[in-house]
Backbone as CSV, one residue per row, in Angstrom:
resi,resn,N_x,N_y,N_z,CA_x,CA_y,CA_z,C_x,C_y,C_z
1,UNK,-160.968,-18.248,-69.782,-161.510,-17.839,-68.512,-161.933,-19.081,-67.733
2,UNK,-161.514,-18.793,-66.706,-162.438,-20.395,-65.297,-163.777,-19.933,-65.482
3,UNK,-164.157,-21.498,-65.603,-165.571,-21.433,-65.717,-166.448,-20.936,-64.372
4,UNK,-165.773,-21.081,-63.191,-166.522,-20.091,-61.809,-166.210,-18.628,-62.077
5,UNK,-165.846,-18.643,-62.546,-165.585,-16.840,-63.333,-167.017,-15.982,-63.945
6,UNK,-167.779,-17.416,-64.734,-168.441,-17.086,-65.909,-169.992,-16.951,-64.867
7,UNK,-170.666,-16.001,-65.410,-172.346,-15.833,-64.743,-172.790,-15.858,-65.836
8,UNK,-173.827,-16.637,-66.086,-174.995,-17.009,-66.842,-175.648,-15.445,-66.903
9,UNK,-176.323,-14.738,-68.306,-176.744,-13.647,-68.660,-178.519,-13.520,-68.050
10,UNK,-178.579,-13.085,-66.643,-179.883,-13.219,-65.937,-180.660,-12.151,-66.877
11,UNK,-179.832,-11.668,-67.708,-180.657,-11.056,-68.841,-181.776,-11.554,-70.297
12,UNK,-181.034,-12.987,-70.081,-180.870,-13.103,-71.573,-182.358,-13.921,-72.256
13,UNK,-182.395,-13.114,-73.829,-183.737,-13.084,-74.321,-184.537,-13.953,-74.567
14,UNK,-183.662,-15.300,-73.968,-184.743,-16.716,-74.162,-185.777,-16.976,-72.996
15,UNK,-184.554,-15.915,-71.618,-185.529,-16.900,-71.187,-186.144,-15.635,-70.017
16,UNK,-186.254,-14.301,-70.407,-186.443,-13.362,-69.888,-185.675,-13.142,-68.249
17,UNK,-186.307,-11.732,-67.662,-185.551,-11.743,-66.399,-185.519,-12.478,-65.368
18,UNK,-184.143,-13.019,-64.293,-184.137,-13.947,-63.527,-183.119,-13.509,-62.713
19,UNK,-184.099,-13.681,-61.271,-183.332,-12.774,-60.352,-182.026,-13.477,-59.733
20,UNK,-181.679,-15.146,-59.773,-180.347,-15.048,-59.373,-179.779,-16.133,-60.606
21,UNK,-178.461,-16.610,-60.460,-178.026,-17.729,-61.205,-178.910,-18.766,-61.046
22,UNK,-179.131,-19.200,-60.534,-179.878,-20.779,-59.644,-181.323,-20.692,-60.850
23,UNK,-181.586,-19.515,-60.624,-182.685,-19.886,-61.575,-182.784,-19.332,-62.832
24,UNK,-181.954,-18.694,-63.153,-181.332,-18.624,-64.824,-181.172,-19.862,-65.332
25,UNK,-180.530,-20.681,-64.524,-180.202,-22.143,-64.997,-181.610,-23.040,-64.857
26,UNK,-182.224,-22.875,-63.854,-183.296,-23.387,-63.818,-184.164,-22.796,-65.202
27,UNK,-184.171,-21.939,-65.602,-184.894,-21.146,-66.615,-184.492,-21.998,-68.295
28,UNK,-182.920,-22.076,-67.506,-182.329,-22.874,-69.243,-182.695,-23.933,-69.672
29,UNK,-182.961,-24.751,-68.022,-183.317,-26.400,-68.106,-184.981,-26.152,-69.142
30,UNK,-186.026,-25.452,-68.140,-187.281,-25.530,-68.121,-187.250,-25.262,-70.154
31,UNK,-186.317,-24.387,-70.509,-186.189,-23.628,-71.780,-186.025,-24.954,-72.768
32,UNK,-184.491,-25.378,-72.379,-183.620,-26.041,-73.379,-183.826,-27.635,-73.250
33,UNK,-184.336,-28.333,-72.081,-184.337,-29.352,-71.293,-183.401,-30.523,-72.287
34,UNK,-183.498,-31.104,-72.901,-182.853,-32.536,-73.360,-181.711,-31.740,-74.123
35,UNK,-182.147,-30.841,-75.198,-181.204,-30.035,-75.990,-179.767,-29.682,-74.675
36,UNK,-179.834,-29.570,-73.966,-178.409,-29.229,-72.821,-177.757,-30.533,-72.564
37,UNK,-178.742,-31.664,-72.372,-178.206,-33.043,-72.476,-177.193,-33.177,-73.922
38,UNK,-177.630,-32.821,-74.890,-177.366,-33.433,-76.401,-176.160,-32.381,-76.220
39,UNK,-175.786,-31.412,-75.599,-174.673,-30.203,-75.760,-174.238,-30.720,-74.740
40,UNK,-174.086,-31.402,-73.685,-173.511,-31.758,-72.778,-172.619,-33.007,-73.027
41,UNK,-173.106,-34.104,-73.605,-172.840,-35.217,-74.291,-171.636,-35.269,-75.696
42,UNK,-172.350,-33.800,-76.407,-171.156,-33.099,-77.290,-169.882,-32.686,-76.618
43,UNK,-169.890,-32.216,-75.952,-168.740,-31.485,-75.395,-167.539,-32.343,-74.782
44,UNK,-168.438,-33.824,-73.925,-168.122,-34.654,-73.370,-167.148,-35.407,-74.545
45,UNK,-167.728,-35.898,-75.658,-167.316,-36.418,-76.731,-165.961,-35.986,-77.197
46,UNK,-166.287,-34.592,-77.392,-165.142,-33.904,-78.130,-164.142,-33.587,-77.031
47,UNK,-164.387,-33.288,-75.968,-163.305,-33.403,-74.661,-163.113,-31.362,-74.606
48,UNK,-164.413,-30.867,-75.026,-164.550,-29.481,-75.415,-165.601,-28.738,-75.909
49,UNK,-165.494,-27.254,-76.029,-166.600,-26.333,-76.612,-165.722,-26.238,-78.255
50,UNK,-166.746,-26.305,-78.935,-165.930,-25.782,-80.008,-165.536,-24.850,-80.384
51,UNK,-164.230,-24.357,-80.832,-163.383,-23.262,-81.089,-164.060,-22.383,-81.929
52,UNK,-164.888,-23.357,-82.720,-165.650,-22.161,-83.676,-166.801,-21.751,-83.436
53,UNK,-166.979,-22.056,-82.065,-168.627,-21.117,-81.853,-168.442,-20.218,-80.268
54,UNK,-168.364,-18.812,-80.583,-167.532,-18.220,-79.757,-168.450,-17.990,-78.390
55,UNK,-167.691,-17.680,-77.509,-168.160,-18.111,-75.844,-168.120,-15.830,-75.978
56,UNK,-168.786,-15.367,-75.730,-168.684,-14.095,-75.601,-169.066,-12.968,-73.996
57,UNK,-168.255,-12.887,-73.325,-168.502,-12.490,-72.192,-168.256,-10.628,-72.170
58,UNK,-168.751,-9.987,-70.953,-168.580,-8.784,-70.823,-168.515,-8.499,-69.055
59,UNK,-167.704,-7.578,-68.675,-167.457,-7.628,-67.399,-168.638,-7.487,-66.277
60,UNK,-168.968,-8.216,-65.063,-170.235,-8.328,-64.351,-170.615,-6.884,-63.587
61,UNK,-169.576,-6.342,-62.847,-169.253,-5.250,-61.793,-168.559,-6.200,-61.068
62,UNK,-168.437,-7.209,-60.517,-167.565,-7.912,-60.208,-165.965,-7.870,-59.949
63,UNK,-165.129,-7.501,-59.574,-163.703,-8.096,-59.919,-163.476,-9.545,-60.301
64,UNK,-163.158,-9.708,-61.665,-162.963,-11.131,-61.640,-164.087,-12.308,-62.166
65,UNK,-165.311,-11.411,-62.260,-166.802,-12.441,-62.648,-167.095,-11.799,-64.192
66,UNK,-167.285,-12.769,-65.110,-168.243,-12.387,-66.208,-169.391,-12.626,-66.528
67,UNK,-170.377,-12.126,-67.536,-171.082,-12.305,-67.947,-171.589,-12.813,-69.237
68,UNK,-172.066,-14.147,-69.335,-171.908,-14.392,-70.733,-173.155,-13.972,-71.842
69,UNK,-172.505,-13.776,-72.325,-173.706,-12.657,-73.850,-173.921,-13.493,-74.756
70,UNK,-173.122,-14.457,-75.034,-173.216,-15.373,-75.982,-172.683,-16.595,-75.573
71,UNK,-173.292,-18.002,-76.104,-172.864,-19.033,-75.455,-173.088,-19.604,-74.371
72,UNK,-174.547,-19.425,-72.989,-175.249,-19.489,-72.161,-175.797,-21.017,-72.256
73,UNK,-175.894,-21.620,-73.310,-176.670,-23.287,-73.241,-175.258,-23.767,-72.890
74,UNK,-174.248,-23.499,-73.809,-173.358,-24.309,-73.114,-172.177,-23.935,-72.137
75,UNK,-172.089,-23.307,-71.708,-171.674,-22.515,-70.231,-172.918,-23.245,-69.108
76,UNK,-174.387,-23.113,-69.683,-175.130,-23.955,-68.659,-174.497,-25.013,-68.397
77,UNK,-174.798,-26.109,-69.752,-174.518,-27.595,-69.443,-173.357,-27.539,-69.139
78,UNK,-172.102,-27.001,-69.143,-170.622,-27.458,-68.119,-170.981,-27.140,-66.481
79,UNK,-171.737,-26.393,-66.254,-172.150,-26.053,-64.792,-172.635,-26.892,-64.785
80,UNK,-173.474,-27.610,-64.661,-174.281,-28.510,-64.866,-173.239,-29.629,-64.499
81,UNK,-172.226,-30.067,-65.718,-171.731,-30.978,-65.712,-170.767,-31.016,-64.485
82,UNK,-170.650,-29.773,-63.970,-169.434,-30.046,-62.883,-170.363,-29.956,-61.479
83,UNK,-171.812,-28.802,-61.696,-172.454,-29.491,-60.155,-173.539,-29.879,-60.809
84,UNK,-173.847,-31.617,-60.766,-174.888,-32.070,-61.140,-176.289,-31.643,-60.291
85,UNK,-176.089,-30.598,-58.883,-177.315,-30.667,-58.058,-178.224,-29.656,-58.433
86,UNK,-177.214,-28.974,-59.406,-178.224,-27.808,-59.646,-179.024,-28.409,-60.759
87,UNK,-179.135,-29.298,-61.484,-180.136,-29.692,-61.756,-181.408,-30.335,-61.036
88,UNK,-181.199,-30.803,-59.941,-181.682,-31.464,-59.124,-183.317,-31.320,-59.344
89,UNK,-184.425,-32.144,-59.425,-185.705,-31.941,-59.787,-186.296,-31.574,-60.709
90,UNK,-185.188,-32.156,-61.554,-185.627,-31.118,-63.355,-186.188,-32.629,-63.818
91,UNK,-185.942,-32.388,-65.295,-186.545,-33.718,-65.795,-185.017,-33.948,-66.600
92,UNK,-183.539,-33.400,-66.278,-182.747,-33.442,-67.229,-181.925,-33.991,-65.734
93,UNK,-181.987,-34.015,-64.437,-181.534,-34.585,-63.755,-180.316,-35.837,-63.311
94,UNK,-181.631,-36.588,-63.946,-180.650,-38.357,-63.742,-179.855,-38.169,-65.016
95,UNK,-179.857,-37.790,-66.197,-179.183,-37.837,-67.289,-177.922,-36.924,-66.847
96,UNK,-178.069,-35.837,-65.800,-176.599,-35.053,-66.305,-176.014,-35.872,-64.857
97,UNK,-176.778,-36.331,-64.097,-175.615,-36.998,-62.884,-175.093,-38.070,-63.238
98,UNK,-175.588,-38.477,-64.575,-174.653,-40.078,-65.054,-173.581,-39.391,-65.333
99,UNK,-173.950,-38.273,-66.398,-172.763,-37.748,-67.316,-172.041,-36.688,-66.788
100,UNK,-172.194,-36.732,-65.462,-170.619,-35.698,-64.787,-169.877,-36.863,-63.878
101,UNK,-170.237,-37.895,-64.124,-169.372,-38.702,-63.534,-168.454,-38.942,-64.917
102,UNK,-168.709,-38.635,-66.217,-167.876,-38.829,-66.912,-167.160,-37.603,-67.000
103,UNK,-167.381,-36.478,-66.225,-167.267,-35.010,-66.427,-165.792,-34.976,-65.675
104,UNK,-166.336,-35.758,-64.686,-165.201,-35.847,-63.390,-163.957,-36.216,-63.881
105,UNK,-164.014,-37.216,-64.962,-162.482,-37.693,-65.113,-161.660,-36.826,-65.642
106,UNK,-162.522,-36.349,-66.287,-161.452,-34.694,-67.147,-162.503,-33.351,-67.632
107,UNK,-162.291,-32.831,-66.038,-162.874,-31.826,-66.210,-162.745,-30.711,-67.295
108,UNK,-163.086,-29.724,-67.668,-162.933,-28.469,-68.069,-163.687,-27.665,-67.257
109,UNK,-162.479,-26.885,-66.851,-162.602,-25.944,-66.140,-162.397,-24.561,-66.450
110,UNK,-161.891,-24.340,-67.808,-161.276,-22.930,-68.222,-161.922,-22.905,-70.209
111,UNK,-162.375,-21.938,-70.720,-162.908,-22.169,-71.538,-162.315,-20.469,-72.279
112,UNK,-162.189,-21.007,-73.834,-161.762,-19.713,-74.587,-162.909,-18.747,-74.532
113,UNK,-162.699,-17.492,-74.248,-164.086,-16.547,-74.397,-163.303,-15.270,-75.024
114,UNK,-164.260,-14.371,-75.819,-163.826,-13.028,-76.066,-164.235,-11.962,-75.141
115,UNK,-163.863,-10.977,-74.667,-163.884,-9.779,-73.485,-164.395,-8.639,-73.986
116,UNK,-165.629,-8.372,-74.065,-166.218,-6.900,-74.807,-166.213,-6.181,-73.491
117,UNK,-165.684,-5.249,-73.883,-166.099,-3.796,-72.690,-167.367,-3.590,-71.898
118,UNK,-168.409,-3.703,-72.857,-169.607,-3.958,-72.339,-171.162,-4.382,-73.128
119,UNK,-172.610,-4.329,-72.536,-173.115,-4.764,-73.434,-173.362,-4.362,-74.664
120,UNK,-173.523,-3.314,-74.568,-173.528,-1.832,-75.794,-172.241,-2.508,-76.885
121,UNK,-171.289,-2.445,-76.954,-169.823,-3.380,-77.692,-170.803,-4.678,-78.399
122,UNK,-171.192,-5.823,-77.530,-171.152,-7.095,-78.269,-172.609,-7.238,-78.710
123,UNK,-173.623,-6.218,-78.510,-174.868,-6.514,-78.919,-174.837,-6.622,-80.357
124,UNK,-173.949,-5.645,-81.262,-174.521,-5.439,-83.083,-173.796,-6.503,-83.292
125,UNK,-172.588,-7.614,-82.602,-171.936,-8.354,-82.940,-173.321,-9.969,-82.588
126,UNK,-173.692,-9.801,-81.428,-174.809,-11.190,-81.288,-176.226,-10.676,-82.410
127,UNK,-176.474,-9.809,-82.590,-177.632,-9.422,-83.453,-177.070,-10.006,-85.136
128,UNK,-175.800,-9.468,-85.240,-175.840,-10.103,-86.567,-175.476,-11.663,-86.909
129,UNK,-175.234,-12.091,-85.573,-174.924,-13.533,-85.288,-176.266,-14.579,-85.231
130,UNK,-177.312,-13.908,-84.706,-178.679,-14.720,-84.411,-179.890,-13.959,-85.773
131,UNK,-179.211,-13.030,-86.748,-180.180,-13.149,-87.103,-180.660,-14.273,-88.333
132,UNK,-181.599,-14.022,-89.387,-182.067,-14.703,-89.968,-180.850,-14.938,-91.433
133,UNK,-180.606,-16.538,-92.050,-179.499,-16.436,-93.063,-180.060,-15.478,-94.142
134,UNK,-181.707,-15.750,-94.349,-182.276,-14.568,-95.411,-182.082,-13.633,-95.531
135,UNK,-181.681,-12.720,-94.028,-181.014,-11.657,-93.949,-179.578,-11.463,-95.009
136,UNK,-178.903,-12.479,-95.579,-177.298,-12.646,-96.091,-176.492,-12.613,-94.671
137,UNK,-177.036,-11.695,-93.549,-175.808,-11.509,-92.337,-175.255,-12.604,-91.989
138,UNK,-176.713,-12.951,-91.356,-176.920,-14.132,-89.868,-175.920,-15.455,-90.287
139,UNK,-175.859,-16.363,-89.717,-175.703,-17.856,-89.690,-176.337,-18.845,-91.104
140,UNK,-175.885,-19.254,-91.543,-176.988,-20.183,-92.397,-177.031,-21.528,-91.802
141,UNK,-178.085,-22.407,-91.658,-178.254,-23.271,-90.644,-177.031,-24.525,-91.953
C-alpha cells in the first residue's frame, strides 16, 4: 500500500483518542519521542520495514485510505521521514530533519500491509500479538 494511503489509528490504545492525524502523530512523538528516531534510523539502515513485523491495516470509510491497527510507530516515523514538518516543535525535530534528507535519496513510499475487513477481524489477531509471552500466546521479547 502507498504510504499516503495509510491513516495513523486516531484510535489507538497508547495514546488514547485524537481528533485528527496531525495530532495522533503529535501524540506518537509526545508518547514514543527518541524510540521513533531509533525506528526511523532502523528502517533507514535496512533501506525498509521489516517483513517480519506485520504492518496491519483495515479500511477507513474512505475510498482508497487505511487505517493502521498495527504498526503505527513505524508508519509514524516514515511520515515523519518523508514530511519532516510535522514534527516541527517536538523535541525529535532536528533529529528527523537530518534524517529525511537521507530519506530523500530513496524514499519508501509503498509498504507491505495485510487488509482485514474490519476492526472486529484484526483485534483477536493484535490481542494475541501484544499480549504477555507468560501468556505462551504473545511475543517473547
Amino acid at each position: 500500500m502507498k504510504l499516503h494511503q495509510l491513516r495513523l489509528d486516531q484510535e489507538n490504545y497508547r495514546l488514547g483518542p485524537q481528533a485528527t492525524q496531525r495530532e495522533a502523530i503529535r501524540a506518537m512523538i509526545d508518547e514514543q519521542g527518541a524510540k521513533l528516531v531509533r525506528i526511523a534510523k532502523d528502517i533507514l539502515q535496512m533501506e525498509g520495514i521489516s517483513p517480519g513485523e506485520p504492518i496491519w491495516v483495515v479500511p477507513a470509510g474512505v475510498r482508497g485510505q487505511y487505517i493502521v491497527e498495527e504498526g503505527n510507530r513505524r508508519i509514524t516515523s516514515l511520515k515523519i521521514l518523508e514530511t519532516p514538518a510535522l514534527a516541527d516543535g517536538t523535541v525529535v525535530s532536528k533529529q528527523f530533519r537530518r534524517l529525511s534528507k537521507i530519506f530523500a535519496e530513496n524514499p519508501i513510499r509503498e509498504v507491505d500491509a495485510r487488509l482485514f475487513d474490519s476492526r472486529e477481524d484484526v483485534t483477536p489477531w493484535k490481542r494475541r500479538r501484544h499480549m504477555t509471552a507468560t501468556s505462551g500466546v504473545g511475543l517473547a521479547p
